[in-house]
Every structure is written in structure tokens, then in C-alpha cells.
C-alpha positions as CSV (number, residue, x, y, z in Angstrom):
1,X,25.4,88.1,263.0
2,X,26.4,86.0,266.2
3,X,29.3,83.3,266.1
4,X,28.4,82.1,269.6
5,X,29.1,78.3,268.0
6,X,32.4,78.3,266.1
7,X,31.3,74.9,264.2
8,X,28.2,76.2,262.8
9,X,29.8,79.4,262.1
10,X,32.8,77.6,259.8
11,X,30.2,75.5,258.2
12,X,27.9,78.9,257.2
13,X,31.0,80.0,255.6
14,X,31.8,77.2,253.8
15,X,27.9,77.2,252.9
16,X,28.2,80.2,251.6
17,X,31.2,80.1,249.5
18,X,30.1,76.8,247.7
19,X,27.1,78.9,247.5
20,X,28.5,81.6,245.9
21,X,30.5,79.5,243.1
22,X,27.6,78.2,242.2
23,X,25.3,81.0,242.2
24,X,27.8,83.0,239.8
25,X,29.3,79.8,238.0
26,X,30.0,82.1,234.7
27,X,32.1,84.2,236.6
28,X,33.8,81.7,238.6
29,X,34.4,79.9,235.1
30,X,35.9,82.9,233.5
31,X,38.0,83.6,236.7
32,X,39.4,80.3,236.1
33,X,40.3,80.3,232.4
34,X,41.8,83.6,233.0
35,X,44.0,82.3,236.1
36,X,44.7,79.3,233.9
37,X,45.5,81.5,230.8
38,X,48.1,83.6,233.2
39,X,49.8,80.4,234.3
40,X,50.2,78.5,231.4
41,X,51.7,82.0,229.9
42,X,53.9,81.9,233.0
43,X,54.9,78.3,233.2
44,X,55.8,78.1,229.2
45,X,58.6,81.0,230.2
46,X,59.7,79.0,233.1
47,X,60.2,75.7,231.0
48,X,61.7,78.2,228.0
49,X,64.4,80.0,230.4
50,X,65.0,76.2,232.6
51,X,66.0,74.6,229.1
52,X,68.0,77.6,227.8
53,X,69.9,78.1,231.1
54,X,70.6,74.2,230.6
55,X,71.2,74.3,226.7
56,X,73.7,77.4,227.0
57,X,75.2,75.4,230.3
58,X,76.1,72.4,228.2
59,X,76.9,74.1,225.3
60,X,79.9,76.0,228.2
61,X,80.6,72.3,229.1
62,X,81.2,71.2,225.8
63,X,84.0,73.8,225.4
64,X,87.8,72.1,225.0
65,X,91.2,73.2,224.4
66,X,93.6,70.6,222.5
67,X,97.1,70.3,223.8
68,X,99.6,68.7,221.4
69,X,102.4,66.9,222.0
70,X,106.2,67.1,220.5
71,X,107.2,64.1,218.7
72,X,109.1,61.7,220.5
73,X,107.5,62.3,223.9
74,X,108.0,59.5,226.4
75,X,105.3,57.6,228.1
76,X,106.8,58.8,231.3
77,X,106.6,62.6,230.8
78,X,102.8,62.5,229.4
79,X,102.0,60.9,232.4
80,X,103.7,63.7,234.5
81,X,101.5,66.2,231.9
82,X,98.4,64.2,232.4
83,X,98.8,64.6,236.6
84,X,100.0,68.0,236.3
85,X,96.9,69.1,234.5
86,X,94.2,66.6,236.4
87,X,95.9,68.3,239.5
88,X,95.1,71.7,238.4
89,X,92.0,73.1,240.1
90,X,90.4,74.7,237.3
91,X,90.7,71.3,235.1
92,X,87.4,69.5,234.6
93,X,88.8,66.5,232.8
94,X,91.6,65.2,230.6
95,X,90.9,62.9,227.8
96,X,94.3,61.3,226.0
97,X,94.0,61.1,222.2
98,X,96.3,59.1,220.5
99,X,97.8,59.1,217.0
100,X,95.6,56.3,216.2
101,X,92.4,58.1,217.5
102,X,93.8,61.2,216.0
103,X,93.5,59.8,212.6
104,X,90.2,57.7,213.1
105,X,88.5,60.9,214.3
106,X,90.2,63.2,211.1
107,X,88.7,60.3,209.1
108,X,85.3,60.4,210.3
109,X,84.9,64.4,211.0
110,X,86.4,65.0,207.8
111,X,85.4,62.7,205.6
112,X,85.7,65.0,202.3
113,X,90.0,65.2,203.1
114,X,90.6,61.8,203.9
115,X,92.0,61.4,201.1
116,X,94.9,63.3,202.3
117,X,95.9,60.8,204.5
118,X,95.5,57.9,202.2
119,X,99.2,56.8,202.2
120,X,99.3,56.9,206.1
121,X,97.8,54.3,208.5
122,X,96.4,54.5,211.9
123,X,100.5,53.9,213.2
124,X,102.4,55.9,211.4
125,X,100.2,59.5,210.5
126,X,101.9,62.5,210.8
127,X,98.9,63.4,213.6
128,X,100.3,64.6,216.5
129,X,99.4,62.9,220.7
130,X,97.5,65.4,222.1
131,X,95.3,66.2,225.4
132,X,91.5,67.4,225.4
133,X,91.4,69.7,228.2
134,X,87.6,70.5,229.8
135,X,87.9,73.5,232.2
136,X,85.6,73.5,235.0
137,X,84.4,77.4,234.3
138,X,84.7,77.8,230.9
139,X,86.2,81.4,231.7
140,X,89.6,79.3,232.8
141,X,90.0,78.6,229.0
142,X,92.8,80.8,228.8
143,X,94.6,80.5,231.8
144,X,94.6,76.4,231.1
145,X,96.1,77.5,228.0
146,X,98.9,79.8,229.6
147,X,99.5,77.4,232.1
148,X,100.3,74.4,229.6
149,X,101.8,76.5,227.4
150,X,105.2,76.3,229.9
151,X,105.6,72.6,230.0
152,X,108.9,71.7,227.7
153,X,106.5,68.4,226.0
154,X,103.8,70.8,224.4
155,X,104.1,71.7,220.5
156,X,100.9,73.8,220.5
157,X,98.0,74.5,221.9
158,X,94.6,75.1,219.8
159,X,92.3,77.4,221.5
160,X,89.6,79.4,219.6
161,X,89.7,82.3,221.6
162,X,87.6,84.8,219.7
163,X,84.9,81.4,219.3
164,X,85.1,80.6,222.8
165,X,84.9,84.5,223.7
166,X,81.8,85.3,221.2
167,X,80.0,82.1,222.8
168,X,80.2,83.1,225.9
169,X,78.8,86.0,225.6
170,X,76.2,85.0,223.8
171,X,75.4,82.3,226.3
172,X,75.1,84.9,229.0
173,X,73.7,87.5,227.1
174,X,70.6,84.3,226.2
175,X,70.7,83.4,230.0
176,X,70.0,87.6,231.1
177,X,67.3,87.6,228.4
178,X,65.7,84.6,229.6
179,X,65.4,85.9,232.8
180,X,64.1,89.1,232.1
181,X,61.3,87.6,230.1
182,X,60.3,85.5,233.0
183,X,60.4,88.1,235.5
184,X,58.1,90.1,233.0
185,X,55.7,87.0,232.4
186,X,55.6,87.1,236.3
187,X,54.1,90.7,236.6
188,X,51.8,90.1,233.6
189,X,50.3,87.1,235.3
190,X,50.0,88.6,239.0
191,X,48.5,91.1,236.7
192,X,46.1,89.1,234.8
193,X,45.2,87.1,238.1
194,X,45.0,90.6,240.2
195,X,42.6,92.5,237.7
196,X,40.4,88.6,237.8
197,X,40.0,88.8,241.1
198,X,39.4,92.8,241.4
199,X,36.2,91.9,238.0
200,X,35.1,88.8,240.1
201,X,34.1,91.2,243.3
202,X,33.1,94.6,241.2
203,X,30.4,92.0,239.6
204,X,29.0,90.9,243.2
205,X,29.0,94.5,244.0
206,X,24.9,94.2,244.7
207,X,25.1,91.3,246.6
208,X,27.9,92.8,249.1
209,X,26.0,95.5,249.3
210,X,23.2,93.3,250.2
211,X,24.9,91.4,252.7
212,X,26.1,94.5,254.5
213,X,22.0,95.4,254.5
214,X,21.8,92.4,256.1
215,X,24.2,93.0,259.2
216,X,26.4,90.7,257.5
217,X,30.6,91.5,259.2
218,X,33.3,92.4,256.6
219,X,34.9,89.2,258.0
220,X,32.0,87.5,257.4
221,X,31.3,88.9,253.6
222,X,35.7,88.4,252.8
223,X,35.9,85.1,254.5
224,X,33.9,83.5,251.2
225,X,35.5,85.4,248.8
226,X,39.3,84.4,250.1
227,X,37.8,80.5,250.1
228,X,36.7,81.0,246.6
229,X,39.6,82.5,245.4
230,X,41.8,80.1,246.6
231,X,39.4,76.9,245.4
232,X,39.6,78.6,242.2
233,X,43.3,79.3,242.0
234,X,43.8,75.5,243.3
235,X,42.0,74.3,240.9
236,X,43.5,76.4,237.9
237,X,46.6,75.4,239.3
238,X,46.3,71.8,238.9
239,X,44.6,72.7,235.2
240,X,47.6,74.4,234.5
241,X,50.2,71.9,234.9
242,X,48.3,69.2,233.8
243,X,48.1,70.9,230.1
């Protein structure tokens, strides 16, 4: 088969591919719900292991310690605590919570004791000042705690350790899982797609052989195929995300 004229040559190709699809439109269907079927399956795992990575990351946001304060701390020295924590590098954030927020948020969080502190007002509880400590890697927890622990103004310090310790692990034991499963959804769809494509040229095995009857050139009989393929996979693509 001569190529002496490159134009015409591209344009018998893409002649021939269009050709093809439509010559064996079942097939080229079934390739295409089959390439679709393997990337929906694929791009369901992605979304599930992108919103668990982000679920289990806020959930390790979300995780505090609570530094109270001695009685009769001055304003002076908790803003010396307050610096002296912000100025610790493994401190995300400090939030200040008053005696007066201390016993709005008892009030609202536990609403079934309230009654306990019916004879107190928002002034004069018996709730202690306190910090709310955010570490920037969760896994700092403790050594926040250790380090506060030292300062002469703190009364206590409530960390949950075995909580915080259980979570996570949990949270990285979710995020390994997650991550398996994709990778495995990723071989089962190069599977699915590889085993489509190897069906879609056993079926045109005649017509190959044809071709090659013919004095058709491997290059000239692959050439359609890849342009197929990837019209195919394009368009299952697009498919795929728009479900």
C-alpha cells in the first residue's frame, strides 16, 4: 500500500477508523459501557478515599487539649501563657475560655446537669479559665501537654489520651484502607479496559486477516485500531464524569 501523499494517507486512516466504528457499532457500544462501567467503579473509590482522607483529616483537626487555670490568676500572667503557647511551634491555635463561657457552654452541652449550677451565675461559678489548645499534628498532643504542664499558672490539664490515641489510629488505619481499595479498583479497571480492548480485536480477527490479504501494513491495520480506542476511551471518559 503506497503513502507517496501523506494527506491522503492520514485521511484513509481516519476513513477507515470511522469506518470501522461504524461497521461494528455493537462492539464499539459494548467497548464503551464496559470502559464506562470500569471508570465509574474507579472514580466512586477515588471520591470515597478523597472524602475519608478529608473526613479523618478534620476529624485530627478537631482534636484539643483544655488547660485550666489556678484561681486567682492575673491578667498579666495569662497573657504570658497565651504567648508562650501561640509561640510554640507545634501549637495550631489558642482559644481563651472564660468563666462566663465556661458556664454558658456547661449549660448548653449539658443541659440534663444544669441544674447543678443553678445557684451560680455566669460571674461567680466555680468553673475554672482555661485554654483550648489545637496542635498542628495531632501527634504533638502530648508533648503540648508536658510542655504546659511546667508553667506555675496551670491547675490541670484534660487530655484523653487513650481517646485521642484509639482515634488516631483508627484514622490511619481508614486512610491505609482507603488506599488500598483504590489502588485495587485501579488494577480491576486497567483490567476490565485491557481484556475490552484484547475482545474488541479477537472479534475483527477475519477482517485483519483480510486486510493483511490485502497487502494491507501492520501500521496501517494498528493505526485504526489505536484511533478507535482512544475515540472510544474519550468518549467514555467524558460519560464517566458526567454520571
Amino acid at each position: 500500500m503506497r503513502r507517496s501523499e501523506h494527506p491522503s494517507y492520514i485521511l484513509s486512516i481516519l476513513k477507515e477508523t470511522f469506518q470501522s466504528i461504524s461497521r461494528n457499532s455493537l462492539v464499539a457500544s459494548a467497548a464503551s459501557v464496559a470502559i464506562v462501567a470500569a471508570l465509574l467503579i474507579l472514580g466512586i473509590f477515588m471520591v470515597f478515599t478523597a472524602n475519608v482522607t478529608s473526613l479523618t483529616n478534620s476529624t485530627e483537626r478537631s482534636l484539643t487539649i483544655q488547660i485550666f487555670l489556678k484561681e486567682g490568676v492575673s491578667e498579666t500572667q495569662k497573657q504570658n501563657l497565651e504567648q508562650a503557647l501561640l509561640e510554640n511551634e507545634k501549637v495550631r491555635s489558642v482559644e481563651f475560655e472564660s468563666k462566663e463561657q465556661a458556664f454558658e457552654n456547661f449549660q448548653e452541652n449539658l443541659s440534663d446537669y444544669s441544674n447543678l449550677l443553678d445557684n451560680y451565675t455566669a460571674t461567680n461559678n466555680p468553673l475554672p479559665e482555661s485554654f483550648i489548645v489545637a496542635a498542628q499534628n495531632p501527634e504533638d498532643l502530648a508533648e503540648i501537654r508536658d510542655e504546659a504542664s511546667e508553667y506555675s499558672e496551670v491547675e490541670y490539664i484534660r487530655y484523653e489520651e487513650n481517646f485521642i490515641s484509639s482515634l488516631l489510629s483508627f484514622t490511619d488505619y481508614v486512610k491505609l484502607l482507603s488506599i488500598i481499595l483504590l489502588v485495587i479498583m485501579s488494577f480491576v479497571a486497567l483490567f476490565l479496559i485491557y481484556n475490552t480492548i484484547r475482545l474488541t480485536v479477537a472479534s475483527r480477527r477475519k477482517e485483519i486477516e483480510i486486510m493483511k490479504s490485502l497487502g494491507a501494513t501492520n501500521r496501517f491495520i494498528r493505526t485504526p485500531f489505536i484511533l478507535e480506542g482512544t475515540f472510544l476511551g474519550i468518549l467514555s471518559a467524558i460519560i464517566s464524569v458526567l454520571i
